[in-house]
N, C-alpha and C positions, 0 to 999 in steps of 0.2 A: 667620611667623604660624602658630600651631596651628591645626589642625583635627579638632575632634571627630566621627566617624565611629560611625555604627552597624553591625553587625553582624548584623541578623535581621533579616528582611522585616518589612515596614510593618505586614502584616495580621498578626503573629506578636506583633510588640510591640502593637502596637494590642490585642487579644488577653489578652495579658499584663497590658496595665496596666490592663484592663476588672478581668479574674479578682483581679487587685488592689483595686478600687476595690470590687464586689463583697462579700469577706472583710470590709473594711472597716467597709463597712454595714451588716454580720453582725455583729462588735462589739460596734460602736455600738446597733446595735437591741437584741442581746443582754445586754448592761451593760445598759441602758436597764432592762429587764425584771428583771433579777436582783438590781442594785443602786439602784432607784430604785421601782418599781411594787412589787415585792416588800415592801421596808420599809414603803414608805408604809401596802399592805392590813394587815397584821401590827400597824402600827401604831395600828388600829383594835382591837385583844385587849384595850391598856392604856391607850386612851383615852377619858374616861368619856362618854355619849349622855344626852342631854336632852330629855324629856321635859314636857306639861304636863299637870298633874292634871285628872281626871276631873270634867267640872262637877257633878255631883253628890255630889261632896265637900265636908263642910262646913268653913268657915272660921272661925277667931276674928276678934273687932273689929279686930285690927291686922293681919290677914292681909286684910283682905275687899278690898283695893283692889290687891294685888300678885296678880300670876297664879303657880298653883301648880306649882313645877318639880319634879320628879322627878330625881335622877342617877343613871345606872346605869353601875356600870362597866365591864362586860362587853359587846360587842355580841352578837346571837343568831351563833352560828357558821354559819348560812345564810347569812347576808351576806358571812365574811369566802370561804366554798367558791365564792358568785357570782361575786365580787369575783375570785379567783383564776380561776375558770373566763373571763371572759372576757379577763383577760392570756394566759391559758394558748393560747384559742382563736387569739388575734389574732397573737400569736409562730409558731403552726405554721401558720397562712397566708399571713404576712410574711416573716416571716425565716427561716424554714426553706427557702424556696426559693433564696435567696440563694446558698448552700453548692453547691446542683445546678447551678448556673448559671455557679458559677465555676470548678467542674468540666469544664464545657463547654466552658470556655474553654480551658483549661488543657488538655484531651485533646488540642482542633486544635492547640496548641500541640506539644505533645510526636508528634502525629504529621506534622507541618512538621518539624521538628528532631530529632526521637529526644533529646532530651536529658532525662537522669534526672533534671534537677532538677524538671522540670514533672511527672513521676510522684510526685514527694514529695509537691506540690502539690496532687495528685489523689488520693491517698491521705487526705490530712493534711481534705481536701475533705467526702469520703465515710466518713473517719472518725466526723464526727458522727454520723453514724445508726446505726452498731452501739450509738457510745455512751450516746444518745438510750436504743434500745430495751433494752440492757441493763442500762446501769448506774442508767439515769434510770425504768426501764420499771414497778420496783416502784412508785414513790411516784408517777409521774406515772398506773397504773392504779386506786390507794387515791382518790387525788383524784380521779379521774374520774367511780369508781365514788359518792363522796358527792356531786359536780358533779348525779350522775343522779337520787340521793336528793332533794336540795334540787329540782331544776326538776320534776321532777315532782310534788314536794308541793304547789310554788306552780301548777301545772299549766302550768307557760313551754310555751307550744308550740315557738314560736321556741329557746329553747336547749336542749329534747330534739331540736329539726332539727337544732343544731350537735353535740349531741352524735351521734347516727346517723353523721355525714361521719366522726368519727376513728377509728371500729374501732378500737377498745382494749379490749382483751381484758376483760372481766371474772371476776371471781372471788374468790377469799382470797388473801390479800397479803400475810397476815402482820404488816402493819403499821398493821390495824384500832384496836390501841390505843393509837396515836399520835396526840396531840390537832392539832387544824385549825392551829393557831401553828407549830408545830414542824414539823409535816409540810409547809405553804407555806412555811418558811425552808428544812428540807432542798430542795427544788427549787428553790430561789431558788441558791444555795448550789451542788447540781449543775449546773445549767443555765448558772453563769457560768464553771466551769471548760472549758464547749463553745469558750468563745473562745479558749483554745488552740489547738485545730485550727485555725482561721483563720488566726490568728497564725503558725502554720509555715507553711503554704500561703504566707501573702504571706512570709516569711522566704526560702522556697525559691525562688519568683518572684522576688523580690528581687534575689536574688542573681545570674538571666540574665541581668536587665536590666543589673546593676551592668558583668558581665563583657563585655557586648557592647558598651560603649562603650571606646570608643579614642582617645586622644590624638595626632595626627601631624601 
């Protein structure tokens, strides 16, 4: 009769397959934001808003019993910077912590075992955040910086507080003349290449788990 056998302590694999599950949810939340929230806002640029006419507007005899609709097909781009500003917020206090966490995991790991695979892991972990700040840092400071425009015109008190928590640098960007569609699809668009990183983390994980079981 076989017997499958492990190989690492309890609290190691236990550990392991947290920093797994983790990554996981980092994904998921991420997709979530980049290929679902994303299209949807964006998909308010080419969908048209309805409106009803101003009662003081006069009607002919056959119009006098319908109510007067307006279409516009554009929304004001205030809505679609909100709309993005609060995916934007809710992803860096959700799911950004994620990545830290399964890092955490993944260190005790690698310092229980010395094993290089759980440094991939940890690297692959911690990579988001260079990536984040640099590759992501122009277009997520552009949007920011209109996020700050938009609530304070409308005087949000509430999302100039959220906005004070991110320190994001402000200034010129370079990519002032990039319209509100384009520049919320570029981050839609960077933001899900982050699930990479995860993706090897749990690849490198992966593979501990695979090799420390044993058949005898």
């Amino acid at each position: 009769m076989s017997v499958v056998s492990v190989h690492l302590p309890l609290s190691v694999l236990a550990a392991t397959i947290a920093g797994i599950l983790l990554n996981s949810l980092f994904i998921g939340g991420n997709a979530s934001l980049s290929y679902i929230a994303v299209p949807a806002v964006t998909a308010l640029a080419s969908s048209p808003s309805v409106s009803l006419g101003r009662k003081d507007e006069k009607l002919s005899d056959n119009e006098s019993k319908v109510p007067l609709v307006k279409i516009h097909n554009k929304p004001s781009s205030p809505h679609l910077i909100r709309a993005w500003f609060h995916i934007f917020y809710q992803g860096t206090c959700t799911i950004a912590p994620l990545a830290i966490l399964a890092a955490l995991n993944f260190l005790y790991c690698l310092l229980r075992t010395f094993n290089p695979l759980y440094a991939i892991s940890i690297a692959s972990c911690l990579g988001i955040v260079p990536y984040t700040y640099r590759v992501m840092g122009t277009t997520n400071g552009e949007l920011v910086k209109r996020s700050r425009a938009v609530v304070r015109g409308a005087r949000d008190e509430k999302g100039l507080g959220l906005l004070e928590r991110l320190h994001v640098e402000q200034g010129a960007t370079g990519m002032e003349s990039v319209g509100d569609v384009q520049l919320i699809e570029r981050w839609g668009t960077l933001g899900g290449l982050r699930s990479l990183f995860a993706a090897a983390a749990i690849l490198a994980a992966g593979a501990v788990v695979v090799k420390s079981f044993s058949v005898g």
